[in-house]
ZAMARGU-4260 file (C-alpha; in steps of 0.2 Angstrom, whole numbers, plus 5000, padded with zeros to 4 digits):
<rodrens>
0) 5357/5263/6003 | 5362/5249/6015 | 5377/5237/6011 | 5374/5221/6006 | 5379/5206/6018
5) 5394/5197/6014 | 5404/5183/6020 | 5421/5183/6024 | 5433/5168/6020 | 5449/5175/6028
10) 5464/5186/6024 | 5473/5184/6009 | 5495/5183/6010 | 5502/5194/5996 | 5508/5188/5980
15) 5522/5193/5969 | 5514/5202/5953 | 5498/5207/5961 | 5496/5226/5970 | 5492/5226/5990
20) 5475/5233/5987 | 5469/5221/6001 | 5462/5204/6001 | 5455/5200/5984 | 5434/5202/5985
25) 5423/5191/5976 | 5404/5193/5967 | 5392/5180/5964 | 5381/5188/5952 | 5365/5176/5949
30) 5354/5181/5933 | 5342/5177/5925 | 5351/5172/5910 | 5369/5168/5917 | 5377/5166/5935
35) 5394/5172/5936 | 5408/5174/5947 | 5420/5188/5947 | 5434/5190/5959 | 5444/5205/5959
40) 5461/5211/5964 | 5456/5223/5979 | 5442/5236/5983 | 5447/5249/5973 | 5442/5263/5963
45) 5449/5253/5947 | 5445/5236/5950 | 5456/5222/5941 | 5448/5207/5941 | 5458/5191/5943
50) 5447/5180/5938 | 5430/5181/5928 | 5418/5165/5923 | 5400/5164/5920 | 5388/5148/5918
55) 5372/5151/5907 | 5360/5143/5919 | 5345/5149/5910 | 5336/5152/5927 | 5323/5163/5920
60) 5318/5156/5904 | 5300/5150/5910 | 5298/5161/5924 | 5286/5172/5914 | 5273/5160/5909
65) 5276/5146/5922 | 5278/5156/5939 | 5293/5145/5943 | 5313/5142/5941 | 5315/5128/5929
70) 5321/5112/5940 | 5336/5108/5929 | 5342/5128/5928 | 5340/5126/5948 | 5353/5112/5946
75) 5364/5120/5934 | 5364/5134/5945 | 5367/5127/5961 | 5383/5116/5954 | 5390/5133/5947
80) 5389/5138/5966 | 5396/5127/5974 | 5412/5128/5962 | 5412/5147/5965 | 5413/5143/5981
85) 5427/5132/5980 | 5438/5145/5968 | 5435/5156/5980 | 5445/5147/5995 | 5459/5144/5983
90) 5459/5161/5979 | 5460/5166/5997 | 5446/5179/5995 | 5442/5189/6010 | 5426/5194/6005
95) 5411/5186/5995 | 5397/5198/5990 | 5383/5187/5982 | 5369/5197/5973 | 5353/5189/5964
100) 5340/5199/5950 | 5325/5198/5941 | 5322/5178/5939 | 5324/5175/5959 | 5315/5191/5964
105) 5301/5185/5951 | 5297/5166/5953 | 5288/5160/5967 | 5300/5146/5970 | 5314/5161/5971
110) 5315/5161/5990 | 5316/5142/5993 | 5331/5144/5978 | 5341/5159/5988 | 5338/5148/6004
115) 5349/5134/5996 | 5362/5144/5986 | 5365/5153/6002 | 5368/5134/6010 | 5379/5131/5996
120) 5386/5147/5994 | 5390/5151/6013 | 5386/5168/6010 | 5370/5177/6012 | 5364/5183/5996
125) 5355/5200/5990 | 5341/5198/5980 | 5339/5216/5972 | 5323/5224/5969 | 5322/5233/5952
130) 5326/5249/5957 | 5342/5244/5968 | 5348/5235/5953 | 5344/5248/5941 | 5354/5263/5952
135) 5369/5250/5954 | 5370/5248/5935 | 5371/5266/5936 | 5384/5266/5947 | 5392/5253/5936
140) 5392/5263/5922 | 5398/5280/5933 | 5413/5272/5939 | 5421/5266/5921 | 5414/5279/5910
145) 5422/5297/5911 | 5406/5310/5915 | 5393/5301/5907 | 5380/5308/5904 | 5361/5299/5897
150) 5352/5284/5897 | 5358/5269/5905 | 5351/5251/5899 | 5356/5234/5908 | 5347/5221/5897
155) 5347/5203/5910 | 5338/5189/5904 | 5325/5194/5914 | 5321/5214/5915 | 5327/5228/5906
160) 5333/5243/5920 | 5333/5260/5914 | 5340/5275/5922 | 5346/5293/5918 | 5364/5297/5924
165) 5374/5314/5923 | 5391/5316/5931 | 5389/5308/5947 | 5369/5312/5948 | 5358/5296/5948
170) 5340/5298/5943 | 5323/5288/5948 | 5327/5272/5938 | 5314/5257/5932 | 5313/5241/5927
175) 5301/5232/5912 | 5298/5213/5909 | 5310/5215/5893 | 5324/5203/5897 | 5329/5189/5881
180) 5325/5178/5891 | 5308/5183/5896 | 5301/5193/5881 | 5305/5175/5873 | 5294/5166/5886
185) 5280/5179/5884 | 5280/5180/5865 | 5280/5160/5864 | 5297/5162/5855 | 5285/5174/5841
190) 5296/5190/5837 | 5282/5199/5829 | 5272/5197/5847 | 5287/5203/5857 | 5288/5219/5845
195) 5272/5224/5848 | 5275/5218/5867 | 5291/5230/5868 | 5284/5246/5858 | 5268/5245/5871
200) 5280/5244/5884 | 5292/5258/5879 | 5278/5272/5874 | 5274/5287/5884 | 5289/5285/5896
205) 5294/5303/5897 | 5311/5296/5904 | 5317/5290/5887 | 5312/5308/5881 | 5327/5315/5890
210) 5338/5307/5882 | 5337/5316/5864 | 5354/5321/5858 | 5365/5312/5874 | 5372/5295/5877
215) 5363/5277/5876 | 5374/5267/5888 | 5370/5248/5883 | 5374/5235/5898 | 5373/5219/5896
220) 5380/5200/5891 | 5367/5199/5875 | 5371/5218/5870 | 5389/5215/5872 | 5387/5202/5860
225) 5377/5213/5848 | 5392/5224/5847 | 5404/5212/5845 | 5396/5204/5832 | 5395/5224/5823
230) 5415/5227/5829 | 5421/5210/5817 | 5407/5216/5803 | 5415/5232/5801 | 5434/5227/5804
235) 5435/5238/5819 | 5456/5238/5824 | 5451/5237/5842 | 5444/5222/5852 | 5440/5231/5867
240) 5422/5231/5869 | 5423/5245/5885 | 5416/5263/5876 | 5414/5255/5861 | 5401/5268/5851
245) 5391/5267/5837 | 5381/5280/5829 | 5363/5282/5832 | 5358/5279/5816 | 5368/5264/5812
250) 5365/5256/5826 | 5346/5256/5823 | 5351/5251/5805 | 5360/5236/5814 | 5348/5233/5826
255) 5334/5231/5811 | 5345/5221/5801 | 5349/5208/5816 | 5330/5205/5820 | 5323/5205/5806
260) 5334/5191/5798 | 5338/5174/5801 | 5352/5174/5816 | 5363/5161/5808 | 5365/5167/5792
265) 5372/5184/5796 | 5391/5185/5792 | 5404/5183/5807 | 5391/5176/5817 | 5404/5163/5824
270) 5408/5178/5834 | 5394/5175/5846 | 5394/5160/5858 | 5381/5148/5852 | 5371/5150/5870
275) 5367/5169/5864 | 5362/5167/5848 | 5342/5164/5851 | 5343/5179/5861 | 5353/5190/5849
280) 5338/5194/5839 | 5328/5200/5856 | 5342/5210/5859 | 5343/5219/5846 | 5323/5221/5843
285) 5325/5231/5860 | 5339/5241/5856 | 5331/5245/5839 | 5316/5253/5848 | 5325/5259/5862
290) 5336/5271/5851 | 5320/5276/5842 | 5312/5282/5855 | 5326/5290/5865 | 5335/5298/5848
295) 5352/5296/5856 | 5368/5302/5848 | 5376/5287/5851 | 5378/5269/5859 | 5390/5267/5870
300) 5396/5249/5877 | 5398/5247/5897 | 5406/5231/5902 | 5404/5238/5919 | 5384/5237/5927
305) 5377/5231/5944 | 5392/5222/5950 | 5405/5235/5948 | 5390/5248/5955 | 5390/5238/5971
310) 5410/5238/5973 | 5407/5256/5967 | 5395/5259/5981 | 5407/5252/5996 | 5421/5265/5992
315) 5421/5280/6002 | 5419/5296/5995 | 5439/5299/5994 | 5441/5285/5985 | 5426/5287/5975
320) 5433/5304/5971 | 5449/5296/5963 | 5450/5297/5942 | 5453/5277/5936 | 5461/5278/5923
325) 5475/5289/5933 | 5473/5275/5945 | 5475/5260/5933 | 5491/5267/5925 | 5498/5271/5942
330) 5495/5252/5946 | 5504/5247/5930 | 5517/5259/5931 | 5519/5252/5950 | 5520/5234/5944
335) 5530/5237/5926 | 5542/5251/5928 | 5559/5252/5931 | 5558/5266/5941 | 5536/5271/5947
340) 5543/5286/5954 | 5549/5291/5938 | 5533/5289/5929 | 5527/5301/5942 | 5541/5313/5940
345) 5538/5314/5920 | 5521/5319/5925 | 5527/5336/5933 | 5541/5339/5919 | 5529/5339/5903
350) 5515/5349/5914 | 5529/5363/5914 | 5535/5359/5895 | 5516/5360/5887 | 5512/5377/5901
355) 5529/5386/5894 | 5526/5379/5875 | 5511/5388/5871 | 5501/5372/5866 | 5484/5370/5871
360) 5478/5357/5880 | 5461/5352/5885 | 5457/5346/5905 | 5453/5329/5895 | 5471/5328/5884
365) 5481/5332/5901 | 5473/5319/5908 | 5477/5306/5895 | 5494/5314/5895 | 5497/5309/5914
370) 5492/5296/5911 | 5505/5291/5897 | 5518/5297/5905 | 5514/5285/5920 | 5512/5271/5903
375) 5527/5275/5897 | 5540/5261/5903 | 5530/5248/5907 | 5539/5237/5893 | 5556/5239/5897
380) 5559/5221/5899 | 5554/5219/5880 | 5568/5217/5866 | 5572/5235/5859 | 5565/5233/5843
385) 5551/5231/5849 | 5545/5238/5866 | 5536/5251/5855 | 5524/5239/5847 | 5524/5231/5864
390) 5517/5245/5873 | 5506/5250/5858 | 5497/5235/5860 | 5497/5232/5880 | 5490/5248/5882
395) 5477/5247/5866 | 5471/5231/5873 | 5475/5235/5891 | 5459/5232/5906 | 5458/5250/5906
400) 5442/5261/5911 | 5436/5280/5909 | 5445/5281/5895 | 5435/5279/5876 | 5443/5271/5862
405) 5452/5289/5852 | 5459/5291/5869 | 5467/5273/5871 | 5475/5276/5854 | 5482/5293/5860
410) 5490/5285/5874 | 5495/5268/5863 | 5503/5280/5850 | 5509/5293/5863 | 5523/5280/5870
415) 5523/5270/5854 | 5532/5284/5849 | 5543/5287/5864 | 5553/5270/5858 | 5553/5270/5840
420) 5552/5290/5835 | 5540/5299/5824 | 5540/5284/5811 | 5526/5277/5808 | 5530/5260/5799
425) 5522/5249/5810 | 5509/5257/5814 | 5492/5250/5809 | 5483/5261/5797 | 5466/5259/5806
430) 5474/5265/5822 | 5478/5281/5817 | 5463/5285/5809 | 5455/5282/5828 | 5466/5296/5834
435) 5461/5314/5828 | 5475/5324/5818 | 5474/5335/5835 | 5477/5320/5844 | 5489/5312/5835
440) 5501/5327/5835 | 5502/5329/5851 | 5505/5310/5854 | 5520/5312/5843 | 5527/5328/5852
445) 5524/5318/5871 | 5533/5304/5863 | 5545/5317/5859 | 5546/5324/5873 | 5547/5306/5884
450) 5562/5302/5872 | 5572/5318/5879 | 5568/5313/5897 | 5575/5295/5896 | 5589/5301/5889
455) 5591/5312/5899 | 5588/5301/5915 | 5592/5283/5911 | 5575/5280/5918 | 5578/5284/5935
460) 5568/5296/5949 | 5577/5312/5956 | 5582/5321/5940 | 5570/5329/5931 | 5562/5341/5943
465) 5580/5346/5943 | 5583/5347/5926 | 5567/5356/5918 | 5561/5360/5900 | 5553/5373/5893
470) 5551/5386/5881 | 5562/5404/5885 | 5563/5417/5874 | 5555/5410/5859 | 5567/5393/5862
475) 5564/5376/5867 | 5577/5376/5882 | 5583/5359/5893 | 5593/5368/5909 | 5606/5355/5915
480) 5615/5365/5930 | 5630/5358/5942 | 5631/5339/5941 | 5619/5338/5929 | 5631/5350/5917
485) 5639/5331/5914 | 5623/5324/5905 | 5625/5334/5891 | 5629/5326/5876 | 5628/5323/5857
490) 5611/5309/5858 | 5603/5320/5872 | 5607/5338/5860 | 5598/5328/5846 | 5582/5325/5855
495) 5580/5340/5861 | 5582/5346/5844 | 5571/5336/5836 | 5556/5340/5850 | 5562/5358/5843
500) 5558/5353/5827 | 5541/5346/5830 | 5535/5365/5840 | 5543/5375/5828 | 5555/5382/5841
505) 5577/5382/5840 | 5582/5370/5851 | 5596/5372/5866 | 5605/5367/5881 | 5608/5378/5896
510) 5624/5371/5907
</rodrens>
């Protein structure tokens, strides 16, 4: 797949509190619905972005019965342009990658549109057939989501693209006229007519078929807001809306219920921006008959799709290669720790503690354990009372990807629990109940286990490969040998003993 053209705006100096990842590197995403500007830290395999704001142009809202971009969605569009632009000098980005879907590829005023947003824009623009935007989605959804496998959805204004993804394995995608914006326009705003439009679309596609008993991964502005509408109805304890799943069965329940009544008079509606309402209920009659067809486990939420896909596709096959979730806390650990080189040293010294302990571990629960240990002193600045609830709460709510939401509350709790101890007085109820008893266990014996290390350590690299800890002879044993011998002591016998405790092994140390 070739890249697409870009324009460049000159180097980027470096700035304190950001990561030399590069100049930063913009996208001008221009939908059918909204046109948005992202610009992101750096090209790497776990993108940060540094600033993120969309404008709801409405650029396909009559392109389905009239042929044509609507004049003032054409002006609305263009003005959002040309500040991009502008944000994007201040910002010093080095590189702009502008993209455009269904709407401009459709109407027959699309062309002479693109030919002046790339005048305003300075940048040459990429408008994506259906197929190109549907395989970027995919790899959108294959960069922030850890071995996915199923159905992938991006709902635009304009088309719905559908696609079957496993691992890193990218199927034959394809793209139906079932965006908000133009099943509205096709139905003459009639709901009943875009039902029977959508069912006549979605039957006898033996893709869907595949999809029995795997993942639904829902992209998209208007299915976001779906899903946040269902987070704030059932009190979810998160507000992260990355991996947030639903049930198959309730969220056809949820889907009905949202179409089939009148938008405004659902509870917590506030919830969704006034501009997405009159899409909501096209939304959701989608979903409802997507997850009918396809009998999915589950919905899972990707805020990433085509545009992360296409910063996705640039990377080389190294970098591609690299876990991003690893990479994210090695970034915050790099930015936030007293000592980064510690955070990789803890990840070594628990790898020998849970081989010697006995305790099994999963590929998955090492990962997240690594990666906690990398999490685990990014709020040493805070005030000691409460650097656990601070790091609870970064990491819970943290811009994290390939990780689901059990998993965040592993990693939350896990270094929770390396500041405050085992109790659990401020910890929200709902949190726990996010983390399995499996999981939670293991949080509170890494947290443990992290409370002997900086102890032991002060924070600081260069002694814990020295120093290792591990179960001998049936006992949990921290070996302190020549100089070391001198960090012995009363509060460091104590943690140990107490990780003892938590294994079921006597605890000791060896000088």
């Amino acid at each position: 797949m070739p890249k697409p053209r870009s324009g460049f705006l000159g180097a980027s100096r470096s700035i304190k509190g950001r990561l030399d990842h590069g100049p930063p590197i913009a996208v001008i995403d221009i939908g059918s619905n909204s046109v948005r500007l992202v610009v992101y830290e750096g090209l790497t395999r776990a993108p940060t972005p540094i600033f993120n704001e969309k404008v709801l142009a409405g650029l396909g809202r009559q392109v389905q019965s009239t042929g044509l971009l609507a004049e003032d969605a054409i002006e609305t569009a263009l003005a959002a342009l040309r500040r991009f632009r502008r944000l994007c000098e201040m910002l010093e980005v080095g590189e702009i990658l502008a993209i455009a879907t269904a709407a401009c590829r459709d109407a027959r005023n699309g062309r002479a549109f693109i030919a002046e947003a790339e005048r305003v824009c300075g940048v040459p623009i990429s408008v994506l057939s259906g197929a190109r935007e549907a395989r970027l989605t995919a790899l959108g959804v294959i960069s922030g989501i850890h071995k996915p496998d199923g159905i992938v959805g991006d709902l635009g204004g304009g088309s719905l693209e559908l696609i079957d993804v496993q691992g890193n394995r990218v199927r034959h995608g394809l793209t139906l006229p079932l965006g908000g914006l133009a099943l509205q326009d096709i139905a003459g705003k009639s709901l009943k007519k875009a039902e029977r439009f959508v069912e006549d679309k979605l039957s006898g596609l033996d893709m869907l078929a595949k999809g029995a008993e795997r993942t639904f991964y829902a992209v998209g502005g208007t299915w976001r807001a779906l899903a946040r509408l269902h987070m704030w109805q059932t009190g979810y304890p998160f507000h992260v809306m990355h991996h947030y799943t639903i049930p198959s069965r309730e969220a056809l329940e949820f889907s009905r219920l949202v179409h089939r009544v009148d938008t405004d008079t659902l509870s917590d509606i506030e919830v969704v921006s006034a501009a997405r309402r009159p899409l909501l209920a096209y939304a959701a009659l989608v979903m409802e008959n997507l997850v009918r067809t396809i009998r999915p486990k589950e919905v899972v939420i990707s805020v990433l799709g085509v545009r992360e896909g296409l910063l996705y596709s640039l990377l080389d096959a190294r970098e591609r290669a690299r876990d991003p979730l690893i990479r994210a806390a090695s970034d915050l650990n790099l930015l936030r720790s007293r000592s980064p080189r510690h955070g990789e040293e803890l990840v070594g010294w628990t790898d020998r503690f849970m081989i010697s302990s006995g305790i099994e571990e999963l590929a998955e629960e090492r990962r997240l354990r690594h990666a906690a240990c990398l999490l685990a002193d990014i709020s040493w600045r805070a005030h000691p009372d409460y650097r656990g609830e601070q790091s609870m709460n970064i990491i819970a709510n943290g811009a994290f990807i390939s990780i689901d939401h059990p998993g965040r509350a592993y990693l939350a709790l896990s270094v929770y629990f390396r500041h405050a101890g085992p109790r659990e007085e401020d910890l929200s109820p709902r949190l726990r109940e996010l983390a399995s008893p499996r999981m939670l266990d293991r949080a509170r014996v890494l947290g443990a286990a992290m409370r002997v290390a900086y102890v032991l350590t002060a924070g600081q690299a260069g002694v814990l490969p020295r120093t290792p800890l591990e179960v001998k002879r049936g006992k949990l044993v921290l070996t302190l040998r020549g100089k070391f011998r001198d960090l012995a002591g009363e509060r460091l016998a104590n943690r140990v003993r107490a990780l003892g405790r938590l294994i079921g092994r006597e605890a000791v140390i060896d000088t």
